[in-house]
C-alpha positions in Angstrom: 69.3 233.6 -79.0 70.9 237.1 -77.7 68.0 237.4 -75.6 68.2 233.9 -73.9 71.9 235.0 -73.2 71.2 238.1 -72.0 68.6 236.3 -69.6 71.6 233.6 -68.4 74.2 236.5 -67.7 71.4 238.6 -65.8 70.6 235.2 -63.6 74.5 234.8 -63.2 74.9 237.9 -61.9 71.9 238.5 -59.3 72.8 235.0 -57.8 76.5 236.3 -57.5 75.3 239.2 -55.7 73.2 237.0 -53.3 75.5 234.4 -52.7 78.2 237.5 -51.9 75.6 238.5 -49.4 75.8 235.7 -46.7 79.5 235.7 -47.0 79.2 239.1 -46.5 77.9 238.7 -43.4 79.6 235.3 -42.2 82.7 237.5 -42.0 81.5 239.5 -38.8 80.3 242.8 -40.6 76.4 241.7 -39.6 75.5 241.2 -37.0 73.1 237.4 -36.3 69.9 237.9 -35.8 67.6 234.9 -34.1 64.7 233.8 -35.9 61.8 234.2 -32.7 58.9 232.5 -32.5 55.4 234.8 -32.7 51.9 234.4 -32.0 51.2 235.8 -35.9 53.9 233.9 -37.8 52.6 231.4 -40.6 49.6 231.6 -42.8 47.3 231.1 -39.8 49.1 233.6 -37.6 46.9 235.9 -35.3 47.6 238.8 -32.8 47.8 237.9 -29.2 45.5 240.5 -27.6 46.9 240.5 -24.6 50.4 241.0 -25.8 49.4 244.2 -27.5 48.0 245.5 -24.8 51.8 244.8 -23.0 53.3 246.1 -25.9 50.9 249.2 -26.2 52.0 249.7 -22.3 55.7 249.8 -22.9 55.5 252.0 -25.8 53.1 254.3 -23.5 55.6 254.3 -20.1 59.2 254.1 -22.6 59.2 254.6 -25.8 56.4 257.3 -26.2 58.7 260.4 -24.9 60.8 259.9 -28.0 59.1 258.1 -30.7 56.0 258.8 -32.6 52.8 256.8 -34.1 51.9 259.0 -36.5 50.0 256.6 -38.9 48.3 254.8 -36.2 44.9 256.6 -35.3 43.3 255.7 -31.8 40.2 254.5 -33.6 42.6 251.4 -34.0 43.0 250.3 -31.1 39.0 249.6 -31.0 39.3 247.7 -34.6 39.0 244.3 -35.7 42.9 242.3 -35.5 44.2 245.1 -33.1 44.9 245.1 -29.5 41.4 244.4 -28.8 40.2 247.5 -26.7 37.2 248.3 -26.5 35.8 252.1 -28.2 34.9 253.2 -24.9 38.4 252.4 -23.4 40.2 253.7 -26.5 38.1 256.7 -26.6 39.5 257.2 -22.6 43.2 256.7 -23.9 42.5 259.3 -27.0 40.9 262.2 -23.8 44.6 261.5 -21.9 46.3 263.3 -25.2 46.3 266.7 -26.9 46.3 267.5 -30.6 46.5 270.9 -32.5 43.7 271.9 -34.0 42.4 274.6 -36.2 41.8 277.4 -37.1 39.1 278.8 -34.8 37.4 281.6 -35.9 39.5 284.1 -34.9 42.1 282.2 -37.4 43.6 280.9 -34.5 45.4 277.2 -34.0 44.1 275.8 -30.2 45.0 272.6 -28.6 42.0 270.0 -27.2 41.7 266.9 -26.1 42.3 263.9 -28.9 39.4 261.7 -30.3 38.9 258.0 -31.8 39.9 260.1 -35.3 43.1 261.9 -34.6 46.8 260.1 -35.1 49.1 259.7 -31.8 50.2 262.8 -31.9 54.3 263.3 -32.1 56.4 264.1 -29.2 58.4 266.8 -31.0 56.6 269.6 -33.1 59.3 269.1 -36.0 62.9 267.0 -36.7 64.9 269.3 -35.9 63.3 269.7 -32.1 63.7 265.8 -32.0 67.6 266.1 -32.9 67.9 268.9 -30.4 66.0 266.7 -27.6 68.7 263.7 -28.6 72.2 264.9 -28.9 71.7 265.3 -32.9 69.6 261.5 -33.2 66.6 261.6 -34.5 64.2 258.7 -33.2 62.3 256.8 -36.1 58.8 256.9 -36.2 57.2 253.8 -34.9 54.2 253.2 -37.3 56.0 251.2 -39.6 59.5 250.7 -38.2 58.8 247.1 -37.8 58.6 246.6 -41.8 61.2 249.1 -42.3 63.4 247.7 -39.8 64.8 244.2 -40.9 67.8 241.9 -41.4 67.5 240.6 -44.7 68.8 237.2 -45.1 70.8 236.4 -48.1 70.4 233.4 -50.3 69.3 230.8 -50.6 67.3 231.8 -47.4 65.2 234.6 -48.8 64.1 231.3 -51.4 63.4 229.2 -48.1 61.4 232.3 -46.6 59.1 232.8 -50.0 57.9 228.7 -49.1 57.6 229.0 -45.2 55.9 232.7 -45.4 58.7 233.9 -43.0 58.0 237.8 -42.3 58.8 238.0 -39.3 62.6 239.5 -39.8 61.3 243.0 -38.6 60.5 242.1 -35.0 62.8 239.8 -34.7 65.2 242.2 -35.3 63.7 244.5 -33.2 63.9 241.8 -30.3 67.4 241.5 -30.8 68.1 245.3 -30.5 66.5 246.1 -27.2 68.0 243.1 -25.7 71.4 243.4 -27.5 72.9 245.9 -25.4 76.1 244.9 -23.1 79.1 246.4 -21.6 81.5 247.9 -23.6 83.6 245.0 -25.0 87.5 244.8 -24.2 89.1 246.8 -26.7 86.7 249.1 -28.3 85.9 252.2 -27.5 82.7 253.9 -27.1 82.4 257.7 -27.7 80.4 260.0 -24.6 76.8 259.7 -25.7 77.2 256.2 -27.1 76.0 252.4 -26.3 77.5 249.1 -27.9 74.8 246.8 -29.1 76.0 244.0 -30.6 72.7 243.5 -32.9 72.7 246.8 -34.5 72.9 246.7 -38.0 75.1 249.9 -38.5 77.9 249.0 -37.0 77.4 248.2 -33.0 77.0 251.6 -31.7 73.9 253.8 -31.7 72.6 257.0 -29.9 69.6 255.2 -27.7 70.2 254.1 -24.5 69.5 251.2 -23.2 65.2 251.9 -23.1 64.3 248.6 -20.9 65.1 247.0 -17.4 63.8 244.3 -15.5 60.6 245.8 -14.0 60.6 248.6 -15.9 56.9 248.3 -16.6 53.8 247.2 -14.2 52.2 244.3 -15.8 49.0 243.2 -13.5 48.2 240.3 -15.8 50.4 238.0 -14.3 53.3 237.8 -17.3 56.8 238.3 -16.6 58.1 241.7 -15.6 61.3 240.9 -17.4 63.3 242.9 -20.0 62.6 239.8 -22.4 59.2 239.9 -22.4 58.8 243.7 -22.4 61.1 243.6 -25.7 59.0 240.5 -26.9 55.6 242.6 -26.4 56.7 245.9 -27.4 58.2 244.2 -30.9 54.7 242.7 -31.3 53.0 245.5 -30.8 55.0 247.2 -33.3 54.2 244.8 -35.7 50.7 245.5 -35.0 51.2 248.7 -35.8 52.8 248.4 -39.3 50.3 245.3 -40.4 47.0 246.1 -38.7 45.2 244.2 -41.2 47.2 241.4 -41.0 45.1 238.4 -39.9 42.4 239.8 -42.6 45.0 239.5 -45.4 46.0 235.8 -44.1 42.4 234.9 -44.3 41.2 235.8 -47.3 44.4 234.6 -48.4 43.5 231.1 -47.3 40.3 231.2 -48.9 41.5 232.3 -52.0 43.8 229.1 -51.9 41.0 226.7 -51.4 39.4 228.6 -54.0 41.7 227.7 -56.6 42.4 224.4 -55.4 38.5 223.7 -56.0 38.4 225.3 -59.0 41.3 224.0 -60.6 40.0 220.5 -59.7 36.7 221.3 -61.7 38.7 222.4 -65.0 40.5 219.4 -64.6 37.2 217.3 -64.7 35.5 219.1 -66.7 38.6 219.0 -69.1 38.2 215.4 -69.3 34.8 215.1 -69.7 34.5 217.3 -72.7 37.9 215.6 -74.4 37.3 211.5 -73.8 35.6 210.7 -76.7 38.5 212.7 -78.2 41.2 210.2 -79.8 44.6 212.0 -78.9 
């Protein structure tokens, strides 16, 4: 009986603590991030290829001076679920960077051109060159920033999200902060080397500027040249980056539910096959 009790009062008090989390956030401290709608959302969610190809493009022209991809090899951009380049044109994107390498045989580190095996290599040789480059910030690593990055929703929403398979919260948070910057709002005050977004979740004011414009970025597909869709693509590709496998994992997860749809069906048939002759 002290168990079952100690089981209630456990229950009691997580769903205090997520109940207090949405109020929380009703009274202004978080900001309201707006659920988008993705190309890879749902059980049968896939990658559009062509919008990680944008993506990669922003991150290339914007993003690339100050954040890295460390976990992401160039090999991936050839692979199954990925932008959808081919090994010949990511094995022309891996020759336009330089990696470290080494030693030679004079015990010596040398520099060469990157191949399908190396990691994007960093922009800064260490943190503390990357805070000295940014006025003391240090710009997160992109790899899995997407994943890392998210507004949790409080409950009952996270119960709602377990049902509709909503994982999206990463770049839709992401959306929201490159298109969440604005003037500095009457009556606050911004310090020197600061930028009021009214999506960030610390608190409203962060280090980056402002990283996208309206044609900030050639596209020469024909899609938008907007700051929208270069935050939409760039968010996406992102994504990309942090679940690489993803429409392999939706896939066999779908086949695994028709597995045990069919196989639950033949216990229950075969249940009542070996029990009717069985008086109950």
């Amino acid at each position: 009986m002290s168990t079952m009790i100690k089981m209630v009062r456990n229950f009691a008090a997580v769903a205090l603590v997520a109940i207090a989390t949405p109020a929380f956030a009703a009274g202004g401290e978080a900001p309201h991030i707006e659920r988008q709608q993705w190309s890879f959302a749902g059980p049968f969610g896939f990658y559009d290829r062509g919008q990680l190809q944008r993506g990669f493009k922003v991150y290339r022209e914007v993003c690339q001076a100050c954040h890295g991809l460390r976990l992401v090899a160039f090999r991936n951009l050839a692979e199954y679920g990925g932008p959808g380049f081919t090994e010949e044109q990511a094995k022309a994107i891996a020759a336009e960077y330089t990696v470290i390498d080494g030693p030679n045989d004079d015990g010596d580190m040398y520099e060469r051109p990157a191949i399908l095996a190396d990691k994007f290599p960093s922009p800064f040789p260490n943190e503390q060159a990357a805070r000295a480059a940014n006025g003391g910030a240090y710009p997160p690593d992109f790899s899995l920033l997407a994943k890392a990055r998210a507004a949790h929703r409080g409950f009952p929403w996270f119960v709602f999200d377990a049902f509709t398979q909503y994982q999206e919260n990463g770049p839709d948070y992401i959306y929201a902060l490159l298109t969440g910057y604005e003037e500095d709002p009457e009556g606050v005050e911004v310090p020197a080397g600061q930028y009021y977004n009214h999506s960030f979740l610390a608190g409203n004011l962060l280090a980056m500027a402002p990283p996208l414009y309206d044609e900030a970025v050639e596209y020469t597909d024909g899609t938008p040249m907007t700051l929208d869709q270069y935050a939409r693509d760039v968010a996406a590709f992102m994504m990309w980056a942090a679940e690489p496998h993803l429409e392999e994992r939706k896939k066999i997860g779908f086949r695994v539910m028709i597995f045990l749809i069919v196989f639950a069906g033949l216990l229950y048939f075969t249940k009542k096959k070996l029990w009717r002759n069985v008086e109950h």
